[in-house]
C-alpha positions in Angstrom: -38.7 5.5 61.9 -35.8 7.7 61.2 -33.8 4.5 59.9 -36.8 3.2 57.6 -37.2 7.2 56.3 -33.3 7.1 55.4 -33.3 4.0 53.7 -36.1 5.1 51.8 -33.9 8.2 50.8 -31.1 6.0 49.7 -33.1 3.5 47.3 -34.7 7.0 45.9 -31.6 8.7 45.0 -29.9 5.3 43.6 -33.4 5.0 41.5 -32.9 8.8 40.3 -29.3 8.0 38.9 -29.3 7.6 35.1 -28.5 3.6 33.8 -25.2 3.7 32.1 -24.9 2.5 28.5 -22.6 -0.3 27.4 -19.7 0.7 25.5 -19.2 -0.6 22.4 -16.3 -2.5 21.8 -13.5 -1.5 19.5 -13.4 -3.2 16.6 -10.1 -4.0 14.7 -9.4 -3.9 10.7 -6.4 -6.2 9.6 -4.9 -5.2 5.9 -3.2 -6.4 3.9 -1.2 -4.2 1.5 1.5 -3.6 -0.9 4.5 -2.4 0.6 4.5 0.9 -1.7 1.5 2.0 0.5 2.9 2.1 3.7 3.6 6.1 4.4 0.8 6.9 3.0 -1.9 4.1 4.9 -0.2 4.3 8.1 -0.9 8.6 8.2 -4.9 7.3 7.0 -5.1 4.5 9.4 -4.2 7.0 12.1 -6.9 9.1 11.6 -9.6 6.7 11.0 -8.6 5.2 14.6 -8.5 8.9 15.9 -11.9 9.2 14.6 -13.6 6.1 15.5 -11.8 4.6 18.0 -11.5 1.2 15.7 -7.9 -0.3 15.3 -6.4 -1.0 12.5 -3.6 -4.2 11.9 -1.2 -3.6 8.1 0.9 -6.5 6.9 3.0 -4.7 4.3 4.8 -7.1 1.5 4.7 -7.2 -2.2 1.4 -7.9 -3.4 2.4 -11.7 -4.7 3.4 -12.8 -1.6 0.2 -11.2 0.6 -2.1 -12.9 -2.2 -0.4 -16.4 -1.7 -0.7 -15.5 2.1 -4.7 -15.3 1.4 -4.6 -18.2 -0.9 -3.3 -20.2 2.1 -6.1 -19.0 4.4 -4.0 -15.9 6.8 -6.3 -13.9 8.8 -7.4 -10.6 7.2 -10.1 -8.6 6.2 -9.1 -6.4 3.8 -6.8 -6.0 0.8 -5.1 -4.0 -1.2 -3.1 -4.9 -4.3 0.1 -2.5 -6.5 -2.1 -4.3 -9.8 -4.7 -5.9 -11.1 -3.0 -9.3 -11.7 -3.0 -10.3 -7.9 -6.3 -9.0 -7.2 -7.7 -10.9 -9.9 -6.2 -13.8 -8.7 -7.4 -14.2 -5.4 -11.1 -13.1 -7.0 -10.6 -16.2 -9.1 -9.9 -18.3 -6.0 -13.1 -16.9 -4.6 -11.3 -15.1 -1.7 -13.2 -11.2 -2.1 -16.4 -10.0 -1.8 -16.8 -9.1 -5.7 -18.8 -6.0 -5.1 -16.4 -4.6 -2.5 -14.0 -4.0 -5.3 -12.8 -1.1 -6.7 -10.0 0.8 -8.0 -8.4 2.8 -5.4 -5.4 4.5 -6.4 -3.3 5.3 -9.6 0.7 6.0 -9.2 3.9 6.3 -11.7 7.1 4.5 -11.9 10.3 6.3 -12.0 14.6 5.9 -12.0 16.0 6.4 -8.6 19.9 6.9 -7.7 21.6 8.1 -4.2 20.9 11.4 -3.8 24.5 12.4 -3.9 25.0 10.9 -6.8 21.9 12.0 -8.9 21.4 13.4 -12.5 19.2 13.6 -14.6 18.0 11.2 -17.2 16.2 11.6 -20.0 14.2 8.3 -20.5 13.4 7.4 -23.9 13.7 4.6 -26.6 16.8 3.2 -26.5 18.4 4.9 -23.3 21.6 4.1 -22.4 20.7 2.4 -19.3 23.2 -0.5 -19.2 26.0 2.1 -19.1 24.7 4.2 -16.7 24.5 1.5 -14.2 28.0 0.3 -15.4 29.8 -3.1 -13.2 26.9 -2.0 -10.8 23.0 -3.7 -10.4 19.7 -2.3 -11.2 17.5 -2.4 -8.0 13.9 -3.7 -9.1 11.4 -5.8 -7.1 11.7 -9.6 -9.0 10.3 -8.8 -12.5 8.1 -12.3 -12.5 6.0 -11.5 -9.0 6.5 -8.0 -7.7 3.4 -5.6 -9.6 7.0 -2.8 -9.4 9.1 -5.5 -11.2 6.4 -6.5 -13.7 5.9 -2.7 -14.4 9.6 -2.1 -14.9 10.5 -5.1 -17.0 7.2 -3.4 -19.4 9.0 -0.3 -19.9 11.9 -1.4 -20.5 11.0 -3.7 -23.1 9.0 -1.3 -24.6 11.5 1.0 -24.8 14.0 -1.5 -26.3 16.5 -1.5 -23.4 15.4 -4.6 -21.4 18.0 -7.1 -23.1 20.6 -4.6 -22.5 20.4 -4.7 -18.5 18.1 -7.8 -17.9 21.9 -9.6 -16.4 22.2 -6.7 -14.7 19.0 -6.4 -12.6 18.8 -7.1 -8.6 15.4 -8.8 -8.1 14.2 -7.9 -4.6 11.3 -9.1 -2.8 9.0 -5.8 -2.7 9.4 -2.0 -3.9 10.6 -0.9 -0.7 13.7 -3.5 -0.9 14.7 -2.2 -3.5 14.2 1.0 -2.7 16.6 0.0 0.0 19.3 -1.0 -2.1 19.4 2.4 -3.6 19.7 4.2 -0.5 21.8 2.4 0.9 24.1 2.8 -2.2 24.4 -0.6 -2.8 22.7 0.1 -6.0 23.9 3.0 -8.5 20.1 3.2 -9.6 16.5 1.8 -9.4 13.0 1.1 -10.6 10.5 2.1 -8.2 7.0 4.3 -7.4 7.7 7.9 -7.4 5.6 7.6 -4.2 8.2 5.5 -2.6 11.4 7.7 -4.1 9.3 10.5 -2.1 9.3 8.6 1.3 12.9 8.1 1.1 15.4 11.0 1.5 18.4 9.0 0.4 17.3 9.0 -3.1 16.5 11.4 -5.7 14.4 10.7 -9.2 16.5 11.3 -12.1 14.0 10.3 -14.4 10.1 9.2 -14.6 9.0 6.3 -17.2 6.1 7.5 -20.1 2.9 6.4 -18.6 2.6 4.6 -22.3 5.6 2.5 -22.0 4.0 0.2 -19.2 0.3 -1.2 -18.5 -1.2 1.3 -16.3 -0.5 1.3 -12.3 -3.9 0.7 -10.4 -4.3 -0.5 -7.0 -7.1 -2.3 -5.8 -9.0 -2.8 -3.0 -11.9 -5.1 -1.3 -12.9 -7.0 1.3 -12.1 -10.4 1.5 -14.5 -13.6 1.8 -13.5 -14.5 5.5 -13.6 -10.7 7.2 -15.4 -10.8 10.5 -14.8 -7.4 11.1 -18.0 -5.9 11.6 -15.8 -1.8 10.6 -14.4 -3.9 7.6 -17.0 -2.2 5.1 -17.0 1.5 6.7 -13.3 1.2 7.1 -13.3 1.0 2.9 -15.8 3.7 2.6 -13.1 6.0 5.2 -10.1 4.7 2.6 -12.5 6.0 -0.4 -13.7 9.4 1.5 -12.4 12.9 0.4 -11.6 12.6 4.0 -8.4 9.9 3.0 -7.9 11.2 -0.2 -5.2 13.9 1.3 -3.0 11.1 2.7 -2.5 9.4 -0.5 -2.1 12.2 -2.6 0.7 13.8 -0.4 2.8 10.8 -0.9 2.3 11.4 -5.0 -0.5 8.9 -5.9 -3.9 9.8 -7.9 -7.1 9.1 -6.9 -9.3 6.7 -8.9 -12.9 7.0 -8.9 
């Protein structure tokens, strides 16, 4: 009797014990974004994985190259371009979700030189340019592909000085290469975001383009056709939240709404 009354004890206290809930698994984002975003995504991404546990996965690169890695079917849910020009492209190739799309973000284009050997510029029509930079190049992402090439080459033709230092110009792959080149001194000065001349300590900005002499600087974002990322869409909503706005504008950009 005593062993039947214990074992009766035993199923009643295992029957008393709550039933434990499944735990939802963590879901992973993977990005793809222009290279100029990079300090300023990683701090968001951080938080948004602090906050809900999800993962996040960035491919950085120039924005031609990530839309050509699209085209040709990579693996990613999410993307975010330096211009219009890419995103349109891969909207015309039927590779986003159309009413995922929006502007995200709004940034400037300035003249970089080594810090130690920076002064200023004053950047107008017909700015000796080619003499500044001299026997040495002019550090630009490549001024066909790169949104921070195609931006530069604008005000400089606008501005009547593209002829003058189009020989002289070191086409790199993405903003941050040449960006690179200029801290590294291999290049007396540069074209680049103001947002990437403030990541990088080496270099100082001697001078910022008119917003008029170049189209203006947007970057997109949206989900693409063939995310299966269940966070994908409240991943965007996190990127367009007053709680991400912080992380982009401490880097320099604007917020587009």
């Amino acid at each position: 009797m005593n062993r039947r009354l214990l074992l009766k004890l035993v199923v009643a206290a295992f029957a008393s014990l709550p039933l434990a809930l499944p735990v939802a698994a963590a879901e992973k984002v993977t990005v793809f974004a222009a290279a100029s975003l990079k300090n300023a995504l990683d701090a968001a991404n951080a938080a948004w994985s602090k906050e809900t546990g999800n993962e996040t996965t960035v491919s950085y690169a120039a924005s031609s190259a990530l839309a050509k890695q699209i085209e040709a079917a990579a693996p990613a849910d999410l993307f975010i371009s330096a211009d219009l020009a890419w995103m349109d492209y891969v909207a015309e190739k039927k590779l986003i979700k159309d009413d995922t799309r929006s502007n995200l973000l709004g940034n400037r284009i300035v003249l970089v030189a080594p810090k130690d050997k920076a002064s200023t510029v004053e950047i107008k029509d017909g700015f000796d340019l080619a003499g500044l930079v001299g026997d040495g190049k002019l550090a630009m992402g490549a001024v066909d592909s790169v949104p921070a090439g195609k931006y530069g080459k604008a005000a400089l033709e606008k501005l009547g000085v593209w002829s003058s230092v189009e020989g002289k110009v070191a086409g790199a792959e993405s903003v941050r290469a040449a960006l690179a080149l200029v801290s590294r001194g291999e290049a007396p000065y540069g074209i680049v975001y103001q947002t990437d001349a403030a990541a990088d300590p080496g270099v100082a900005v001697v001078g910022t383009f008119p917003e008029d002499s170049h189209p203006p600087i947007i970057y997109p974002v949206a989900i693409l056709t063939e995310s299966e990322s269940a966070a994908s869409a409240a991943y965007l909503d996190f990127l367009k939240s007053d709680k991400a706005a912080p992380f982009f504008t401490e880097q320099g950009f604007t917020i587009l709404k």
